[in-house]
C-alpha positions as CSV (number, residue, x, y, z in Angstrom):
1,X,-28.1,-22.4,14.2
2,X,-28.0,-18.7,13.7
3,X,-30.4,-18.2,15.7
4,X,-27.9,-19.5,18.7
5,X,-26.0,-16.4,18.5
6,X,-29.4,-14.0,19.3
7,X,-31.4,-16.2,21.7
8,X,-28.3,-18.2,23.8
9,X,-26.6,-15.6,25.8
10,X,-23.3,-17.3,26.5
11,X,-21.0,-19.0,24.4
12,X,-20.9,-22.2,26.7
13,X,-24.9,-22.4,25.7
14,X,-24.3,-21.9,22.1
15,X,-21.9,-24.8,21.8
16,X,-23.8,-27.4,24.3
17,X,-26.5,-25.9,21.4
18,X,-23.9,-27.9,18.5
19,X,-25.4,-30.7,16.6
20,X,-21.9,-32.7,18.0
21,X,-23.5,-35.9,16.3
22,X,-23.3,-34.4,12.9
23,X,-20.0,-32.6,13.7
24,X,-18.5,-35.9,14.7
25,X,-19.8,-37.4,11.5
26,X,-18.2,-34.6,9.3
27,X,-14.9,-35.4,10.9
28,X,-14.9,-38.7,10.6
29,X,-16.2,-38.2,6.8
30,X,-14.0,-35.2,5.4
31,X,-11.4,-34.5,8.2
32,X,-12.9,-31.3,9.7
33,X,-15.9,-30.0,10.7
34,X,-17.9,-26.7,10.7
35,X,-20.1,-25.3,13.1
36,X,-22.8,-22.7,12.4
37,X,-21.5,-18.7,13.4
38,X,-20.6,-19.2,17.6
39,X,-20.0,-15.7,17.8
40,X,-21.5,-12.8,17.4
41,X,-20.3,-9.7,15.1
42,X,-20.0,-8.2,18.4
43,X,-18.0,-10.8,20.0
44,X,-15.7,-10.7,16.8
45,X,-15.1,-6.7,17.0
46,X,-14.3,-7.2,21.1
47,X,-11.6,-10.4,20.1
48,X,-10.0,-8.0,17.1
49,X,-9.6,-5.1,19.4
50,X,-7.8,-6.8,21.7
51,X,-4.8,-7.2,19.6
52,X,-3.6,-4.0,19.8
53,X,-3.2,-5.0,23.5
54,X,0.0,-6.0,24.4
55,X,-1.1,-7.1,28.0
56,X,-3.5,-9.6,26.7
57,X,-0.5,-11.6,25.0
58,X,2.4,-13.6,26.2
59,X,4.6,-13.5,23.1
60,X,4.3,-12.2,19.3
61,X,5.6,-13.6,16.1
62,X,6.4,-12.3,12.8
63,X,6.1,-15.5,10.6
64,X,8.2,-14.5,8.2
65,X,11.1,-14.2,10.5
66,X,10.6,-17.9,11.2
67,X,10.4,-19.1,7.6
68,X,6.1,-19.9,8.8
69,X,4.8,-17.9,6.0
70,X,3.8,-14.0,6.0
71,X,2.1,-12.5,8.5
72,X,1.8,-12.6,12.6
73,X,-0.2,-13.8,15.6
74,X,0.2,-13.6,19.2
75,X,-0.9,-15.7,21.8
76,X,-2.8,-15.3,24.9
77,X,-1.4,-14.6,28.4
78,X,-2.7,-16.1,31.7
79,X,-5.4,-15.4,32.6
80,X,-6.9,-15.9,29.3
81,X,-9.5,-13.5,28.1
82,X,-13.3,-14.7,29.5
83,X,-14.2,-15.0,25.7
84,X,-12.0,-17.5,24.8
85,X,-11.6,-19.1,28.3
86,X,-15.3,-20.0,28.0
87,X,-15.0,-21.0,24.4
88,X,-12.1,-23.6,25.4
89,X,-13.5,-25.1,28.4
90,X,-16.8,-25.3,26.3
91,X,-15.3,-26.9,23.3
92,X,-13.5,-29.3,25.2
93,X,-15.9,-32.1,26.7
94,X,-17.8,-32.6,23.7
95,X,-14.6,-33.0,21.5
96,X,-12.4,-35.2,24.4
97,X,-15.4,-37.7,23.2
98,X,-14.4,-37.6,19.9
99,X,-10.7,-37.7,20.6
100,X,-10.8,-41.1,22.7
101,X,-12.8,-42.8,20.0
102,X,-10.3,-41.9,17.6
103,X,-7.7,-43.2,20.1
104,X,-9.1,-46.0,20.0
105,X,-9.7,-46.5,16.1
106,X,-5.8,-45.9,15.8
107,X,-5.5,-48.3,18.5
108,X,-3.0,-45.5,20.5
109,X,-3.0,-45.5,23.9
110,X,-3.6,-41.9,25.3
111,X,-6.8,-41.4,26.9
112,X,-8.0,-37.7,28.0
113,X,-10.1,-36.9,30.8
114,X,-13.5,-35.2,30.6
115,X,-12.8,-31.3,31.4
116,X,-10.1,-28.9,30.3
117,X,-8.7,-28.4,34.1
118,X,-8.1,-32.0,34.1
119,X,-6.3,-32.3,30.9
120,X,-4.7,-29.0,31.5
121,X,-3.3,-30.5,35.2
122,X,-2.5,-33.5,32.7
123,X,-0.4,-30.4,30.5
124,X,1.4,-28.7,33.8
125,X,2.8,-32.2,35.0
126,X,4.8,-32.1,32.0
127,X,5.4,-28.6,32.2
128,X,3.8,-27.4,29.5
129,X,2.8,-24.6,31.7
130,X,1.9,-21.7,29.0
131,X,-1.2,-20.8,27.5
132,X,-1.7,-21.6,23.8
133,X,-5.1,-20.0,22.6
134,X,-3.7,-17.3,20.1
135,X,-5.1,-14.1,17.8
136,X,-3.7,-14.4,14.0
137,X,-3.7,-11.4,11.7
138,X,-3.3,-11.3,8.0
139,X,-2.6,-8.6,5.2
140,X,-2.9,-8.1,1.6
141,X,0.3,-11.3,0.6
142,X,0.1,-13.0,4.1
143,X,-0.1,-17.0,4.1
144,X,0.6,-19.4,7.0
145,X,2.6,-22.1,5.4
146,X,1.5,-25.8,6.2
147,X,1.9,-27.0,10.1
148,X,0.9,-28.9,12.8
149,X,0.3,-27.3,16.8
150,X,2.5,-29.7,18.7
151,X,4.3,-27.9,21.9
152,X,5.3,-30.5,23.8
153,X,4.7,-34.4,25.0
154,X,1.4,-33.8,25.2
155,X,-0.8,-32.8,22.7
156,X,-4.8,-33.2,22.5
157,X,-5.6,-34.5,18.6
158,X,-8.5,-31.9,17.6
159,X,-8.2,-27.8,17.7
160,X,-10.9,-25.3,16.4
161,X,-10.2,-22.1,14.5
162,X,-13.0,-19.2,14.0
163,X,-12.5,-16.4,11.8
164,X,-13.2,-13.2,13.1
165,X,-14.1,-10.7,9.9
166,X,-16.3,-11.8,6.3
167,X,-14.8,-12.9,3.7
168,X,-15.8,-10.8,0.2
169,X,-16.3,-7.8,2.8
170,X,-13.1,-7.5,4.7
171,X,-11.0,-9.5,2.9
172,X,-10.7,-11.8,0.1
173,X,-8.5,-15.0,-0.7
174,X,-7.2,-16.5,3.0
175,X,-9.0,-19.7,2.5
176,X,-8.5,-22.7,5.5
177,X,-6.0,-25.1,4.0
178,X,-6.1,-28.7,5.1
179,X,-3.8,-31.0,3.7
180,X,-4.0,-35.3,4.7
181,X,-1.5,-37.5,3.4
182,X,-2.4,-41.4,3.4
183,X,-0.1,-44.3,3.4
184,X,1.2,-44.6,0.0
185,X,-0.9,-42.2,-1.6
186,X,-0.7,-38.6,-2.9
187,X,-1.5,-35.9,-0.4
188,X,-5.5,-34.5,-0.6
189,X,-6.0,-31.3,0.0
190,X,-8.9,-28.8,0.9
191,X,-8.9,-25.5,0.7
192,X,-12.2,-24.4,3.1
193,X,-14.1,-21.1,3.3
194,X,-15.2,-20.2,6.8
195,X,-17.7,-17.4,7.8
196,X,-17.4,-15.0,9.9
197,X,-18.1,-16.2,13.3
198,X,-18.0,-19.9,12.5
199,X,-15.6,-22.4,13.8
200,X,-13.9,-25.2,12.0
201,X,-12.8,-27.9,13.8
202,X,-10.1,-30.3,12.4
203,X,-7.2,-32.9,13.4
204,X,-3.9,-31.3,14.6
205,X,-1.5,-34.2,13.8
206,X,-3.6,-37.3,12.7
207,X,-6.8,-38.7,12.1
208,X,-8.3,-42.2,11.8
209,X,-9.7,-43.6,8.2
210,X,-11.8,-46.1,7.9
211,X,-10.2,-48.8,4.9
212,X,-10.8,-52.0,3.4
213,X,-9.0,-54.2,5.8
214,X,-9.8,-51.6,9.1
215,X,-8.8,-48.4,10.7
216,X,-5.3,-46.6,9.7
217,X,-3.7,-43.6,10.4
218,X,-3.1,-40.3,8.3
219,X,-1.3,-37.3,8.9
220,X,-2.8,-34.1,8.5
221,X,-1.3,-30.2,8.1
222,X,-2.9,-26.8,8.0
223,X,-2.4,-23.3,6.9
224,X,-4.0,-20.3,5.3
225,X,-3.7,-19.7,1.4
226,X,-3.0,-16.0,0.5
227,X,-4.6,-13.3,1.4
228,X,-5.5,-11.2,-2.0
229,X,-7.1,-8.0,-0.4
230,X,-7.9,-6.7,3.4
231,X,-7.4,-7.8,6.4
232,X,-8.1,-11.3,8.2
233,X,-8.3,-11.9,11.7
234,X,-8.8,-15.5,13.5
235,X,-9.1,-16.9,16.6
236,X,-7.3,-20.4,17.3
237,X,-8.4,-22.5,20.3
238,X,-5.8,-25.1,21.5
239,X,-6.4,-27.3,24.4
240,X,-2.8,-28.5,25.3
241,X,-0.2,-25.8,26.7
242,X,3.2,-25.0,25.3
243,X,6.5,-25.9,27.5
């Protein structure tokens, strides 16, 4: 679908665009899934300069000082940029499908409604009232040390991540680390190369897996593995807000 970012003029049309059934597949599968480039060269250039603007931004934090690895990200302040308020409300429906039939795999009993302004109303009841879409920037040495995005009560079970510059061009190393541990096994892990422009999309706490005698749950982590040269910038869509 490369041809989505040159013929669909908004983002909103080049996810409906998504082949969700195969997405859906590769989560159930391998635990994440990756879309063709969403965004154009462009659109990554206007998301990196916006970094260096601190009234875009709500708070900033320097991992290290946090024992969260090396390196630091900021995230968004109300209202959120037009980009990335498009890209979340976008994402949204077509993964909320995917997140109640996992629900209902792991037989849990959270259901979320169909649009983002819904589940964000859901959010704000429990005030978690702050926005959590956020810009991450690496250097030469910066890692993000394995995590899960959990700010609160409530917390929607899939989040997308696009990387905003090419790898072997702007930087090198800074692979997508995705670690799952299952009951009574070792942990598996995958270390995932993502283009410029392209969005993953993966688990934030846990995901269903199909076994021999049914469904069961396993817990899942993510980070970034070193950076070994340049500079890496990423864009990370969550859908639930932070108290």
């Amino acid at each position: 679908m490369t041809e989505a970012v040159s013929q669909l003029k908004t983002p909103q049309q080049r996810v409906t665009a998504c082949d969700w059934p195969r997405l859906a597949a590769r989560l159930d599968e391998q635990g994440y899934a990756l879309s063709a480039p969403l965004l154009s060269p462009a659109e990554c250039d206007e998301l990196i300069s916006l970094y260096a603007d601190s009234r875009a931004f709500r708070s900033r934090v320097v991992m290290e000082r946090h024992n969260f690895g090396r390196g630091e990200y900021q995230y968004f302040a109300a209202p959120l940029p037009p980009l990335v308020a498009e890209l979340r409300e976008s994402l949204y429906p077509p993964l909320t499908r995917i997140a109640n039939r996992w629900m209902e795999r792991m037989n849990q009993p959270e259901r979320f409604p169909p649009t983002l302004a819904e589940f964000l109303d859901v959010c704000h009841r429990h005030k978690q009232t702050r926005p959590t879409p956020l810009l991450l920037r690496y250097e030469a040495g910066d890692y993000n040390c394995l995590h899960q995005d959990l700010y609160g009560d409530v917390a929607f079970p899939l989040q997308a991540a696009c990387v905003l510059n090419q790898i072997g061009l702007d930087y090198t190393g800074g692979e997508f680390l995705l670690n799952e541990q299952r009951p009574r096994a070792q942990t598996r892990g995958e270390a995932i190369v993502i283009e410029r422009g392209q969005f993953i999309v993966f688990p934030n706490r846990y995901r269903p897996v199909r076994g021999a005698r049914g469904d069961y749950r396993v817990n899942m982590r993510h980070g970034v593995s070193r950076l070994q040269s340049g500079e890496r910038y990423c864009l990370g869509v969550i859908f639930h807000d932070a108290l």
